[in-house]
C-alpha positions as CSV (number, residue, x, y, z in Angstrom):
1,X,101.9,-133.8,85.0
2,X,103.7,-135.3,88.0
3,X,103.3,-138.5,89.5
4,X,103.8,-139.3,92.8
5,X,106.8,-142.0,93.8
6,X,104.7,-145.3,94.3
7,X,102.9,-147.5,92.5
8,X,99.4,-147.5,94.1
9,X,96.7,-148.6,91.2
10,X,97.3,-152.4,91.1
11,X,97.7,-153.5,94.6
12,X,95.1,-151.8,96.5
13,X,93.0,-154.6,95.5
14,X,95.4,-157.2,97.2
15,X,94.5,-156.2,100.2
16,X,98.2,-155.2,101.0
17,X,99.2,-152.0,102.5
18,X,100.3,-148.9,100.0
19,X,103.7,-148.7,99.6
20,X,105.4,-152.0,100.8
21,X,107.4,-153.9,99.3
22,X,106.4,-157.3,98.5
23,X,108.6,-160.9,97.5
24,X,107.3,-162.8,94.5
25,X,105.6,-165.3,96.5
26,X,103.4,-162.3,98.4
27,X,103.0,-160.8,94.9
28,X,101.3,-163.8,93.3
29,X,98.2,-163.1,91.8
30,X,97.7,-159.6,92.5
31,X,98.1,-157.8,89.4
32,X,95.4,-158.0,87.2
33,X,95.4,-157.9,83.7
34,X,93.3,-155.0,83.2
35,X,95.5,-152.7,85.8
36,X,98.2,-153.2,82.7
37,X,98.7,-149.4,80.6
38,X,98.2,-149.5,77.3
39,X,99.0,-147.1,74.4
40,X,98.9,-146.5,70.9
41,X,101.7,-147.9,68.4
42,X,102.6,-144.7,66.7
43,X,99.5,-142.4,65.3
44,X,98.0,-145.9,63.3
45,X,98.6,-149.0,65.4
46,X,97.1,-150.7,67.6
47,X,96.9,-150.2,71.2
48,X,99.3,-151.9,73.4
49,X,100.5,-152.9,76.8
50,X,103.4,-150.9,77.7
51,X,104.9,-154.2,78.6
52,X,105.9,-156.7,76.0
53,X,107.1,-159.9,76.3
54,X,110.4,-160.8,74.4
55,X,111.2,-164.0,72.2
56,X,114.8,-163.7,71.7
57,X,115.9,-165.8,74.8
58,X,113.1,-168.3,74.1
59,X,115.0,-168.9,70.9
60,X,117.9,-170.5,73.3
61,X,120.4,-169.6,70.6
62,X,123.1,-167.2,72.2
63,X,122.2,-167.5,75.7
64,X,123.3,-170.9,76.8
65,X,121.4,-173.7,78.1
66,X,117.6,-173.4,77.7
67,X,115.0,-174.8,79.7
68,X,112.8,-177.2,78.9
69,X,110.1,-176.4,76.5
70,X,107.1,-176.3,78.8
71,X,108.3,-173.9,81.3
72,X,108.9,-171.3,78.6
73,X,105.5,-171.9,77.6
74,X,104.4,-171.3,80.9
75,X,106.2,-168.0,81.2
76,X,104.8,-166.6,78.5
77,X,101.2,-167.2,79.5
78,X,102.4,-166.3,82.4
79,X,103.0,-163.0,81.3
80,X,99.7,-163.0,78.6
81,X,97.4,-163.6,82.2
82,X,99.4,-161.0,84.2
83,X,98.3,-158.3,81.2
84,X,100.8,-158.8,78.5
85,X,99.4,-158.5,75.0
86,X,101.8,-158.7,72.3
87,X,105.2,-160.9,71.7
88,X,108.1,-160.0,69.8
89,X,110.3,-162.2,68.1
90,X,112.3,-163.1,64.7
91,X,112.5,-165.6,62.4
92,X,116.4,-165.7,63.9
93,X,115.9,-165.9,67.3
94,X,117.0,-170.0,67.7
95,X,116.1,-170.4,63.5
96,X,112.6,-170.3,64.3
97,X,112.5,-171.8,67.5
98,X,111.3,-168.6,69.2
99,X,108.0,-168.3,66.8
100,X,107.8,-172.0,67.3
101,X,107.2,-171.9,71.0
102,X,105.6,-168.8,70.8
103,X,102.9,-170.3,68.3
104,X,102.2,-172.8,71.0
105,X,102.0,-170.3,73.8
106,X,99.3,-168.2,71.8
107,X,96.9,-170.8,70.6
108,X,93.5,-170.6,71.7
109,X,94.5,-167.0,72.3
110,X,93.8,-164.7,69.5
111,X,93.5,-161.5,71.4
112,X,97.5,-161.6,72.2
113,X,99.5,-159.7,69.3
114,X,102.8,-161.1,67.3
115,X,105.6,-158.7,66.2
116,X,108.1,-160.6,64.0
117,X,111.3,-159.7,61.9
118,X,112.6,-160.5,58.8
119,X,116.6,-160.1,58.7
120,X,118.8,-159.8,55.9
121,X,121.2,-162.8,54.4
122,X,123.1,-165.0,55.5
123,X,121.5,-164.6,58.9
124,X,118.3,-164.2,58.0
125,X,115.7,-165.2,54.7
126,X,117.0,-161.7,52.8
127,X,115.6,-158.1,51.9
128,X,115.1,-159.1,48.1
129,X,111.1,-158.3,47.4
130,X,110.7,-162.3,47.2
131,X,112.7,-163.0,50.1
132,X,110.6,-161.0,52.3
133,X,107.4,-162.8,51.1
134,X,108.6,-165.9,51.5
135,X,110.0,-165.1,54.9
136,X,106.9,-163.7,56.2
137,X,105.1,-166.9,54.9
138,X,107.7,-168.8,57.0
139,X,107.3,-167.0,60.2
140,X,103.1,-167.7,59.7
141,X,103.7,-171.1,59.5
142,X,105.8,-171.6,62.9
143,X,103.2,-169.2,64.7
144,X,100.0,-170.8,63.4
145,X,98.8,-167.4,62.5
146,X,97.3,-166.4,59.3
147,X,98.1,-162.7,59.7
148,X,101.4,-161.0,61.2
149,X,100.2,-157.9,63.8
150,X,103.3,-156.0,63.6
151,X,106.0,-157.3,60.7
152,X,109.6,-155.6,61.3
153,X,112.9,-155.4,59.4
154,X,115.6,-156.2,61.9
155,X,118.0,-153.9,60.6
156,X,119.3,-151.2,58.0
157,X,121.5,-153.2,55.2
158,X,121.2,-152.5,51.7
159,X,124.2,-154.8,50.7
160,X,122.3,-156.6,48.2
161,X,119.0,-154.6,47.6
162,X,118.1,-150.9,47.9
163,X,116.2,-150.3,51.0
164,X,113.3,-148.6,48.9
165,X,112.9,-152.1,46.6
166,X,112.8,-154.0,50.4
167,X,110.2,-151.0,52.1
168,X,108.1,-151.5,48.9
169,X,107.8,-155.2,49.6
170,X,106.9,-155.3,53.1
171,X,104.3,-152.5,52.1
172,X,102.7,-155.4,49.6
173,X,102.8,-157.3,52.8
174,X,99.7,-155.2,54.4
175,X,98.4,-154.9,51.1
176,X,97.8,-158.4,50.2
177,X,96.7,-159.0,54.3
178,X,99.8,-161.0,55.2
179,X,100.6,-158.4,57.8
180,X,99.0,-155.9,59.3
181,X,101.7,-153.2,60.6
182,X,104.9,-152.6,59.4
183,X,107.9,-151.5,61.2
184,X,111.6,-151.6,61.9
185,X,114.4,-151.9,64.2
186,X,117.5,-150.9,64.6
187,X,117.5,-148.0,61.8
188,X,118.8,-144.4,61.5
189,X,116.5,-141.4,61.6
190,X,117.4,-140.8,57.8
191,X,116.3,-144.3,56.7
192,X,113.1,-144.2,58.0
193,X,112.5,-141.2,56.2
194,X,113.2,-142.6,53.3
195,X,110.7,-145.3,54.1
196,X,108.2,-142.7,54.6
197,X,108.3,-141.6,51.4
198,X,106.9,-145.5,50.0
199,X,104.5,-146.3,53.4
200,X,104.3,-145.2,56.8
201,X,106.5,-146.7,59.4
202,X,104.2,-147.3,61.8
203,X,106.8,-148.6,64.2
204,X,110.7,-148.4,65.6
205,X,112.7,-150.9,67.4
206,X,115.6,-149.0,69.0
207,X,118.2,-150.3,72.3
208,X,117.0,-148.4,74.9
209,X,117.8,-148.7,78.9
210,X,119.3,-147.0,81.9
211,X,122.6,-147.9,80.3
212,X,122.3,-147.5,77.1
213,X,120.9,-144.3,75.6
214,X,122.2,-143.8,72.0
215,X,118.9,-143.6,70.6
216,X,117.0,-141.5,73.2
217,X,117.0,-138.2,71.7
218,X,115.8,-139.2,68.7
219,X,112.5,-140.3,70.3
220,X,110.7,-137.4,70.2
221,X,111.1,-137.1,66.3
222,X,109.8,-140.7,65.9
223,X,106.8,-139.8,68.1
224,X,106.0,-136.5,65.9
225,X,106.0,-138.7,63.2
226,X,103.6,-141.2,64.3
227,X,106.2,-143.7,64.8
228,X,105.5,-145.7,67.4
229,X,108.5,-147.2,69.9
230,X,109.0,-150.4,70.9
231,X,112.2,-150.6,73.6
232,X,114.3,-153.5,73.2
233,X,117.6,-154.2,76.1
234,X,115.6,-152.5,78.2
235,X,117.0,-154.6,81.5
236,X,120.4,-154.1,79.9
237,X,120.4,-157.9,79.1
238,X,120.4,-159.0,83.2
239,X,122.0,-156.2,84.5
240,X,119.6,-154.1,85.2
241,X,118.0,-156.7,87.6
242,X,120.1,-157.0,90.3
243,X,121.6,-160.5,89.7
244,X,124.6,-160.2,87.8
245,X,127.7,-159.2,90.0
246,X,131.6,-159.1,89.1
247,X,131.9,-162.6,89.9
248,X,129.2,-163.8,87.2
249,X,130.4,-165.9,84.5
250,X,128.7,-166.9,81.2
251,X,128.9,-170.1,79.2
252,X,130.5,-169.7,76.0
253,X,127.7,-170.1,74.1
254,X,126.0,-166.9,75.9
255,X,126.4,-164.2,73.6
256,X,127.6,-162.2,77.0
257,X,130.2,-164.1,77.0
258,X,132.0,-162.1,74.5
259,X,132.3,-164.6,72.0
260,X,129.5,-163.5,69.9
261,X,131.0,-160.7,68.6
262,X,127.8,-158.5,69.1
263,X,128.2,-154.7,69.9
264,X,126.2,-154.5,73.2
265,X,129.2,-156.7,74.4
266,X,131.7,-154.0,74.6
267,X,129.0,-151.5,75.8
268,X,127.8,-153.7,78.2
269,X,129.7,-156.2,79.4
270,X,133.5,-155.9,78.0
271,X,136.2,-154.9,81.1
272,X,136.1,-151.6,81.9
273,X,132.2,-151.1,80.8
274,X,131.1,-153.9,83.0
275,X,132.3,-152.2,86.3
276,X,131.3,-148.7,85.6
277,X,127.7,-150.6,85.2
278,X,127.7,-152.1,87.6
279,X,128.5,-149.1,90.2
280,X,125.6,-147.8,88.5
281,X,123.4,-150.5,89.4
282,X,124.6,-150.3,92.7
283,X,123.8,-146.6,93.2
284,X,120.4,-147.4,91.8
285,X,119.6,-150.0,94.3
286,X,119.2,-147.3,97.1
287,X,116.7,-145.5,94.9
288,X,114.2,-148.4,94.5
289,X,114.3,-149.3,97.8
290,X,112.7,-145.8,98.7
291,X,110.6,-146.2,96.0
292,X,109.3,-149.5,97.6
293,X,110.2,-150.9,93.7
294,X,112.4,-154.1,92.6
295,X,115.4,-152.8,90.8
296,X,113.8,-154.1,87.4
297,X,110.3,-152.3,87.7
298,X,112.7,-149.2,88.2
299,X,114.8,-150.2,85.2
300,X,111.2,-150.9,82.8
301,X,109.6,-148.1,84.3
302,X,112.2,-145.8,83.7
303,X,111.7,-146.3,80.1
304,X,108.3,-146.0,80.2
305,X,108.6,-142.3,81.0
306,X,110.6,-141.4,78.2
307,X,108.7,-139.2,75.9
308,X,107.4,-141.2,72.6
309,X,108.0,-144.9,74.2
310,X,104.7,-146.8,73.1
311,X,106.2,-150.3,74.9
312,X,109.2,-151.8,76.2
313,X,110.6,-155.3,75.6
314,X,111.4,-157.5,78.5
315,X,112.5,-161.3,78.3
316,X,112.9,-163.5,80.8
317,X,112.8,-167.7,81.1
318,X,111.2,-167.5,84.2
319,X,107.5,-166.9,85.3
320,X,107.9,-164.9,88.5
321,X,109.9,-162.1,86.5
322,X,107.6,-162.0,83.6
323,X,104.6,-161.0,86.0
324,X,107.7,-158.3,88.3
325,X,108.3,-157.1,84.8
326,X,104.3,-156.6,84.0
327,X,104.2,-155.1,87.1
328,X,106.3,-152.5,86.1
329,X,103.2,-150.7,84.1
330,X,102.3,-149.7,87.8
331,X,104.7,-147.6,88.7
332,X,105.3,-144.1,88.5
333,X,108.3,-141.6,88.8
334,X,108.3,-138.0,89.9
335,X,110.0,-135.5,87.8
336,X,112.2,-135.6,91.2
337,X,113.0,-139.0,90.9
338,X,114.1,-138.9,87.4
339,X,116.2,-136.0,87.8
340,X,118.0,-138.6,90.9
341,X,118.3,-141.4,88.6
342,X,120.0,-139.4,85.5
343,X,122.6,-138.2,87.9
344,X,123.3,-141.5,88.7
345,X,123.2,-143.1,85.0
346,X,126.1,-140.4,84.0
347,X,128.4,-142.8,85.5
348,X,127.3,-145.7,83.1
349,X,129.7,-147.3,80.9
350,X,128.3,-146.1,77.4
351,X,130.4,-144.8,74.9
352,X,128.3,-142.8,72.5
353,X,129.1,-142.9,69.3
354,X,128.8,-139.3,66.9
């Protein structure tokens, strides 16, 4: 089925003519909460909105300076009245201070989901079969929850415990009612497989964006599995909205900074990928102009059309992005259009990996 280039559903109630473009301020208040998609999580979750809001810049940790508490409490219910159902966070995103704020932003409102990780040590409480009770136990207390939605291993390490004995634990997890879904992020095709064979896998957290694309033919395995996909990176950390030029700077203690050590540095951000980015961005600019689109409802959107993508993650301190990124449930791309957008993502700065 094609769609035609606009986004039409959500603001014909507004009053606004069809196709415009509109500022934030013009915006505000228009989208309603039930115009927001929603889709299953895999072939036994829950349904979703196709727009999530992300914890890990709540957390403050690795992304400089954060604002005061109550505006990031505002965002998110921000986001929640704008049509946003479900959070996702970790117990490492600011040691807990992520599910800390976010258990203050959800109270009183049981109908929005959490989707929490577990990591691995040192960062993390561990993958040993106690560790991951006690870390679940943890992450309940700082979100004044008595059940996890969506429960997640942040990523594949079997350093200290075979990833079987850690599957087998966070499948107790559901059985004893501690969690309700279990998922993970950041794994291999092969691993989640093996996790098959103990419980479903009811969910996967891969990077996925215009500009980074490692992952993306693997999706349509996941979805044949009943795996459902939840994008994370999917505004390529800032880039993918416009504001980050070749004259931005980060503070030290921004993990895009460089000083972090992470990967999506060097794919991202490092000399040499930066610039090829961000000629991509620029060439994309055009494209959501005709679309009568903000460059980051093109970004989220453009994810949302990828075969087997049950949400995508978007994180953001500030109110007025959090209800432009809910937005981007509205729009919809042409078979055309997607076709003009790959040509231009060739030119990204991705170096995939065998």
């Amino acid at each position: 089925m094609e769609f035609a280039s606009s986004y039409l559903t959500g603001w014909q109630e507004c009053n606004m003519p069809i196709g415009s473009f509109f500022t934030p301020a013009e915006r505000h208040g228009c989208l309603r909460a039930e115009d927001m998609e929603l889709r299953p999580l895999g072939s036994r979750g829950p349904d979703i909105s196709v727009i999530g809001y992300g914890g890990w810049e709540a957390g403050g940790a690795e992304w400089g300076a954060s604002p005061p508490d109550e505006q990031l409490l505002a965002t998110m219910r921000t986001g929640f009245d704008a049509g946003i159902t479900w959070v996702d966070t970790a117990e490492i995103y600011g040691n807990g201070r992520s599910e800390e704020l976010i258990g203050r932003a959800i109270q009183g409102r049981q109908e929005i989901m959490v989707f929490t990780k577990v990591a691995s040590a040192p960062r993390g409480t561990g993958y040993h079969p106690d560790s991951i009770r006690s870390a679940a136990e943890g992450s309940l207390g700082r979100l004044g929850r008595d059940v996890i939605d969506l429960y997640q291993l942040h990523w594949l390490d079997e350093k200290d415990v075979p990833l079987e004995e850690t599957w087998g634990a966070m499948a107790s997890l559901v059985d004893v009612g501690l969690v309700r879904w279990i998922g993970v992020s950041n794994f291999t095709a092969e691993a989640i497989e093996r996790c098959e064979r103990i419980r479903h896998v009811d969910s996967l957290q891969p990077h996925l964006s215009m500009l980074w694309q490692e992952r993306l033919p693997l999706l349509p395995l996941f979805a044949s599995n009943g795996t459902g996909v939840i994008a994370y990176g999917t505004l390529a950390f800032g880039l993918l909205t416009g504001a980050i030029t070749r004259e931005t700077t980060f503070e030290q203690d921004d993990w895009r900074s460089g000083t972090h050590g992470l990967r999506a540095y060097g794919q991202l951000f490092a000399p040499g990928s930066l610039e090829s980015n961000l000629e991509v961005v620029d060439a994309l600019k055009p494209i959501a102009e005709r679309l009568h689109v903000s460059l980051a409802r093109l970004a989220l959107a453009w994810v949302l059309h990828q075969d087997g993508i049950s949400g995508a993650i978007a994180g953001s301190r500030s109110g007025e992005h959090v209800r432009e990124n809910a937005a981007a449930s509205l729009v919809k791309l042409s078979t055309t259009d997607l076709e003009e957008i790959q040509t231009v993502l060739r030119r990204r700065g991705e170096i995939l990996t065998p």
